[in-house]
Structure formats: structure tokens, C-alpha cells
C-alpha positions as CSV (number, residue, x, y, z in Angstrom):
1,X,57.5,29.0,13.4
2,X,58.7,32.3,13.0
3,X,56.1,35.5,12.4
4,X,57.5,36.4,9.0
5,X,56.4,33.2,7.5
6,X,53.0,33.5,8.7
7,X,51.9,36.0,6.5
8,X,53.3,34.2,3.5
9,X,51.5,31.0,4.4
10,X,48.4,32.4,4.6
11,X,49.6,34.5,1.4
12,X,49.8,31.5,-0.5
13,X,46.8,29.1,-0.8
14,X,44.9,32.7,-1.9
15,X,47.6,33.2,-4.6
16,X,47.3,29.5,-5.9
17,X,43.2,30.4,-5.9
18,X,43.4,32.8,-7.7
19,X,46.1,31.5,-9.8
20,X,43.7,28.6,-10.7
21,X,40.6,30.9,-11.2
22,X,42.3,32.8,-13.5
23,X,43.1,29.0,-15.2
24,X,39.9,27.7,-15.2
25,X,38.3,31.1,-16.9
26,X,40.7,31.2,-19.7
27,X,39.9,27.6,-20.5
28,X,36.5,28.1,-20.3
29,X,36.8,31.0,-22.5
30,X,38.3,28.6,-24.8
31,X,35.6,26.5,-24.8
32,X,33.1,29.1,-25.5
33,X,35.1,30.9,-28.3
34,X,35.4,27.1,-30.1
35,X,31.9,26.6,-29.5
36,X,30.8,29.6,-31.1
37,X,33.0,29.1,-33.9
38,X,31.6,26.0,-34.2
39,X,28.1,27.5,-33.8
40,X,29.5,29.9,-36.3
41,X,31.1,27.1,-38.7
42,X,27.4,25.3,-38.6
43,X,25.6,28.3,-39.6
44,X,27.8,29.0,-42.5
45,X,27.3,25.3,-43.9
46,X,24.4,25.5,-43.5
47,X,23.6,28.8,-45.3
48,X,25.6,27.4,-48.1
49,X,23.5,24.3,-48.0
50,X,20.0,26.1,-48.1
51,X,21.8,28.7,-51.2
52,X,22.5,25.5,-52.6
53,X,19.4,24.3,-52.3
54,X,17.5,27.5,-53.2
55,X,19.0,27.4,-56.9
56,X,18.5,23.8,-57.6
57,X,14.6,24.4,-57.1
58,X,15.0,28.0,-58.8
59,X,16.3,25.8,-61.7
60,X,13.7,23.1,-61.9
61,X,10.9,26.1,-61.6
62,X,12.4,27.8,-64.9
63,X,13.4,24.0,-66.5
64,X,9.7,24.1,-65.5
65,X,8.5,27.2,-67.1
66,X,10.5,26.1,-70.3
67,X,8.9,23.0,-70.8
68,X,5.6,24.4,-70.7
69,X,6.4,27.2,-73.0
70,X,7.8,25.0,-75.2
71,X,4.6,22.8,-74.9
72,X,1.9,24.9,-74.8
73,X,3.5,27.4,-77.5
74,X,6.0,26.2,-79.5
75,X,4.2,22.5,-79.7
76,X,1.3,24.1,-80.3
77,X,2.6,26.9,-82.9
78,X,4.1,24.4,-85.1
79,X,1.3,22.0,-84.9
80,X,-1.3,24.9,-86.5
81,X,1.8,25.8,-89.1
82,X,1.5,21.9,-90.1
83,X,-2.4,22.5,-90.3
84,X,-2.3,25.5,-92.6
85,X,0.5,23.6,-94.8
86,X,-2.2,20.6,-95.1
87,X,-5.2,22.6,-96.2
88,X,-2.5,24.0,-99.2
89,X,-4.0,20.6,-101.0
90,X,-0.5,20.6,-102.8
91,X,1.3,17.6,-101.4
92,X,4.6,18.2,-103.8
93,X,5.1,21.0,-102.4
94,X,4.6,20.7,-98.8
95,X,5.3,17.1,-98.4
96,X,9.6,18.4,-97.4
97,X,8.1,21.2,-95.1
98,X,5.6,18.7,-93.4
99,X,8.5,16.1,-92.8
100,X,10.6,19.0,-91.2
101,X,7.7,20.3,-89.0
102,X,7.2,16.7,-87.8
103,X,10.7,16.5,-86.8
104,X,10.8,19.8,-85.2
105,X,7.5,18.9,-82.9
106,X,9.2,15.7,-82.1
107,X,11.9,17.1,-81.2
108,X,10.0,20.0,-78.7
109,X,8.3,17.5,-77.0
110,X,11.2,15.1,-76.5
111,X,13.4,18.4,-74.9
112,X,9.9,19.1,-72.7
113,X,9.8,16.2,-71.4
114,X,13.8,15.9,-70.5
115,X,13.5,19.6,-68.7
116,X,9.6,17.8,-67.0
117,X,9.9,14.2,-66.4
118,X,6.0,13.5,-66.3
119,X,6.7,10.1,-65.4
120,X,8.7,10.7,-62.7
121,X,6.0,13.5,-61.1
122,X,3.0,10.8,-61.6
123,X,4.9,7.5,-61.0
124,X,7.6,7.9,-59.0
125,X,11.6,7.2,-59.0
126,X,11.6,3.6,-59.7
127,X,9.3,3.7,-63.3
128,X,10.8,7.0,-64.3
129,X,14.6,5.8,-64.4
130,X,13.6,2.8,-66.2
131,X,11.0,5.2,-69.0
132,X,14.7,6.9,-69.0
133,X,17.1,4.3,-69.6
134,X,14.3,2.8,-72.3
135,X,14.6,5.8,-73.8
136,X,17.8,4.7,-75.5
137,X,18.2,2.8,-79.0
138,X,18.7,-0.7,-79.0
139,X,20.9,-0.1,-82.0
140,X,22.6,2.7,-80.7
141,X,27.1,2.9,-80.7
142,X,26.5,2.7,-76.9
143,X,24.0,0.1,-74.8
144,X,22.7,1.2,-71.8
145,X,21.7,-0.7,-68.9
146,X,20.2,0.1,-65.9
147,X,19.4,-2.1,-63.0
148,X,17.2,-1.5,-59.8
149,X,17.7,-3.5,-56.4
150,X,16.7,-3.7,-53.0
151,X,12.9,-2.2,-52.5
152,X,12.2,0.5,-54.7
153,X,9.7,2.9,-53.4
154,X,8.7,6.7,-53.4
155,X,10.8,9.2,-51.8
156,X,10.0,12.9,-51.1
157,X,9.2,14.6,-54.5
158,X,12.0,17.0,-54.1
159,X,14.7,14.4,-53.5
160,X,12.9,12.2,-56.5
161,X,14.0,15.0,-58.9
162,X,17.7,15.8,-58.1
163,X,18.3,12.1,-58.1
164,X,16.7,11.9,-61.6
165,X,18.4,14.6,-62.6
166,X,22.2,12.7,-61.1
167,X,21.1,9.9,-62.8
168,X,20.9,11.9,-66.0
169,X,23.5,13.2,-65.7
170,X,25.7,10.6,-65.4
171,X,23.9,9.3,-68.5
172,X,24.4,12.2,-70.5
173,X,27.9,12.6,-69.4
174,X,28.3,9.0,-70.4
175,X,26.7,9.5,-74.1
176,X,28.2,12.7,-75.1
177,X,32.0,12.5,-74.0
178,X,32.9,8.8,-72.9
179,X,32.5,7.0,-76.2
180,X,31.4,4.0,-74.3
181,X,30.1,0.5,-76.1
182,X,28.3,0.2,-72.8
183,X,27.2,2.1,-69.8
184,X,26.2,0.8,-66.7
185,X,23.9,2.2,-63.7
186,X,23.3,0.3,-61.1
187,X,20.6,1.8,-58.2
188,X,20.2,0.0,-54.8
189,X,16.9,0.7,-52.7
190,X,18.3,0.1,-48.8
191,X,17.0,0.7,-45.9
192,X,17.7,4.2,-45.0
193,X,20.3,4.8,-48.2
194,X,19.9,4.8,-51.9
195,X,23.1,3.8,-53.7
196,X,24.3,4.1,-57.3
197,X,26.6,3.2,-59.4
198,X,27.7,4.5,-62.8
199,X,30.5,2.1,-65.1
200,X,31.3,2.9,-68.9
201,X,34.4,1.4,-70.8
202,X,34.6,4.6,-72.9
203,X,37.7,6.6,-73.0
204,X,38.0,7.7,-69.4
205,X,40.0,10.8,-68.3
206,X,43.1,11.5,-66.0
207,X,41.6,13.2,-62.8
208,X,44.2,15.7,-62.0
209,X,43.6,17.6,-65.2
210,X,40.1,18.3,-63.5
211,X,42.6,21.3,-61.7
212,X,44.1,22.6,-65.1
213,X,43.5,23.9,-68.3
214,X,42.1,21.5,-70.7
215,X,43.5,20.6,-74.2
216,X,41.8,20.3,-77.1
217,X,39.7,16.9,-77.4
218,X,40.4,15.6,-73.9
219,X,38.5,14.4,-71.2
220,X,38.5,16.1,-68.3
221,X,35.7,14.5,-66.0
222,X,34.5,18.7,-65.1
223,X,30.9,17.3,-65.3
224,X,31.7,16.2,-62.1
225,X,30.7,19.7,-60.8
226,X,27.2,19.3,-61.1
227,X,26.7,16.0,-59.8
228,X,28.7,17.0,-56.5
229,X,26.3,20.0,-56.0
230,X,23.4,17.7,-56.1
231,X,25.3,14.7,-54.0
232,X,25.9,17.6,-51.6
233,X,22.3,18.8,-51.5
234,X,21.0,15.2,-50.4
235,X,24.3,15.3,-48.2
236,X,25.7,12.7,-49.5
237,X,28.7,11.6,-50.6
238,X,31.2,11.2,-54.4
239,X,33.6,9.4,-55.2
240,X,35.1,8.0,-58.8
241,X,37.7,6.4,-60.4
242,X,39.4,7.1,-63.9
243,X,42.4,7.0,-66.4
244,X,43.0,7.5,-69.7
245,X,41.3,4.3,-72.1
246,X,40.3,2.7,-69.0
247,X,36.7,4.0,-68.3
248,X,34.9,5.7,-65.5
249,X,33.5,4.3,-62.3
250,X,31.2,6.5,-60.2
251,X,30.1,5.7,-56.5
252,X,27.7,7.9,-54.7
253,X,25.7,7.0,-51.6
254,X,22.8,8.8,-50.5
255,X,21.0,9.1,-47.2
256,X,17.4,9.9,-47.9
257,X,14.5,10.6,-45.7
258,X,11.7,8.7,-47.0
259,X,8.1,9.4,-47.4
260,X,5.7,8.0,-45.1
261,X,4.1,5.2,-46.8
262,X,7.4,2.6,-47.5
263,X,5.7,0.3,-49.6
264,X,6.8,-1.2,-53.2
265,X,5.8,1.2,-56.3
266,X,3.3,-1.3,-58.5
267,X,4.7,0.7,-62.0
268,X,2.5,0.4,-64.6
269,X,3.7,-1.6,-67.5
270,X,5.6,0.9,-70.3
């Protein structure tokens, strides 16, 4: 072998090292950078998930703080008005204003208990969306029916509320814009899930105007907004189906953490 390919031999294999050193430190590097983005990526979500979080409760607290004003000091206001107006003695007079007041204390405590479901805080989930879908008039424009399955029991208290509150509204949403002879909301109770299902056959709306500007007196379906923040607290998941005169579906699945004690709730009778 000649002595000028020695040194190029022994040249070689240190060069192909350090070739693949050099290899294997870039792709680690890559590694780490994706990981921290990832890292990175999962701390985002999941400040956006606890912001999220943060203003739902912030809401219930001042729905909370409402109700109890509205309770304790409007209730209560209108209730000692009704008083003086009954120790007037002239019942021509008074008998309109009294009819009015009634109304008007009917109508705080039915808005107190909407923003505090009592029910729901001393029964649980299962009673307090059937209080709420009893709740509508049998001679109504639109019937209302609500169906539980599976093995209703109590979740966590927190979780209880927001789906109470996706329940509503999907009713309300239902009620004020579908024009629906009949909504339907089915709930199933499984093992590690909770499932429900909204149907109306009101007037439905065309999904893709969801993105534009709406027109006067048309459906858009942008109470969808709402219910997606909640869905997404629970981290779970949407999805729906509508056109134009055909109704609205709504699917949403739900992967909630139960309490400790997984037995049946015994609901007192209503």
C-alpha cells in the first residue's frame, strides 16, 4: 500500500465520526426544539383552558350574586310595596296595582331561580333537568321532551352546573329562534361519558352563514358559541347538523370525572 494513502485512511473513519456526531446532535436538537414546542403548545392550551374556566365560575358567582339580590331585595321590596297597598283598605283602587305586583314577584323569583337552580345544588343533575324540562307548558306552541338513560347519578358540582347550563341552553335556543312544534333532548348516563342529544323540527339554519354577516330574520345557529365554550371546558366534543326548514340536530359527548359515590340519585317526587 503506498504511504500517501495511509494518512487518508486513518483520515477517514474520524471524518465519518465526526460527520455522524454532528448528525446525530442536530437531530436530537430537533427533537428537543419539537418537544418544547410541544411542552410549549401544552402550556398554552392549557392556559386557555383554565382562562376559560376562570370566567365560567366568575359568571355563575355574579349569576349568583344576582339571584340573591334579586331575592333577598327586589322579592322582598315588592313583597312590603304589596303589604302597604293591602292595608290601603280600598280594594278598587289597588286591586290593578296588586295584580301587577304579583306578576312582577313571580316573575323575580322565576329569573332567580333560572340564574340559581336550587334544585340542581340540593338534588343533583338527574331531578334538576327534569324540574327544568317540567317547567314548560303543556299547552305551549312548542312541546318539550326530555328523556334520561343509562344510570343517572351525581357528578362533581362544578361539572353538574355547566351541563345544566348546555342543557339550557340548547332549550332556550330551541324556544326563542327555532319555532319548533317539538324539541327533543335526550341525556345518556354511561359509564365514564355523559351524552346528549338536542332535535327540534323548527326552522333550522344554513351553517355557513355562522362565518358571515347575518340578514334580517334569519337563523344563523351563532348560539353555538356558548355551548362550544362549555363543551370545551368539560373537554368534550360538538357537533350538529342543519339547513334551512329542516331542523337542528345537536350531538355532544362528554367525558366526566365522576364523584365518588356512583350510586343511582333516589329524586324526590316533584
Amino acid at each position: 500500500m503506498p504511504d500517501a494513502l495511509i494518512p487518508l485512511i486513518l483520515v477517514t473513519p474520524i471524518l465519518l465520526l465526526l460527520a455522524l456526531g454532528i448528525v446525530a446532535f442536530v437531530v436530537r436538537y430537533q427533537r428537543r426544539l419539537l418537544q418544547q414546542q410541544q411542552e410549549m403548545q401544552a402550556m398554552h392550551e392549557a392556559a386557555q383552558q383554565q382562562a376559560l374556566e376562570a370566567a365560567l365560575l366568575a359568571q355563575e358567582e355574579e349569576r349568583r350574586r344576582i339571584a340573591g339580590d334579586l331575592h333577598d331585595g327586589v322579592g322582598t321590596t315588592l313583597a312590603i310595596v304589596k303589604l302597604h297597598l293591602n292595608t290601603l283598605d280600598q280594594p278598587t283602587l289597588t286591586q290593578e296595582a296588586t295584580a301587577l305586583l304579583d306578576q312582577a314577584i313571580s316573575e323575580v323569583r322565576r329569573i332567580s331561580r333560572n340564574l340559581l337552580p336550587a334544585a340542581l345544588q340540593k338534588f343533583g343533575l338527574p331531578f334538576a333537568l327534569e324540574a327544568l324540562s317540567r317547567t314548560m307548558p303543556d299547552d305551549g306552541p312548542t312541546q318539550v321532551t326530555l328523556t334520561q338513560h343509562g344510570n343517572p347519578r351525581r357528578l362533581d358540582p362544578q361539572y353538574e352546573l355547566i351541563v345544566y347550563r348546555v342543557v339550557q341552553e340548547l332549550l332556550g335556543n330551541g324556544l326563542r329562534h327555532a319555532h319548533a312544534t317539538h324539541i327533543s333532548i335526550e341525556v345518556e348516563f354511561g359509564p365514564d361519558y355523559l351524552a346528549l342529544q338536542y332535535t327540534d323540527d323548527g326552522v333550522g339554519f344554513d351553517p355557513t352563514l355562522s362565518e358571515q354577516q347575518p340578514a334580517p330574520g334569519v337563523r344563523t345557529g351563532l348560539g353555538l358559541t356558548n355551548l362550544r365554550s362549555r363543551v370545551g371546558v368539560l373537554r368534550g366534543t360538538l357537533r350538529h347538523e342543519s339547513a334551512p326548514g329542516q331542523g337542528t340536530q345537536v350531538w355532544i359527548s362528554l367525558p366526566i370525572p365522576y364523584l365518588t359515590k356512583h350510586h343511582p340519585v333516589a329524586a324526590p317526587t316533584l
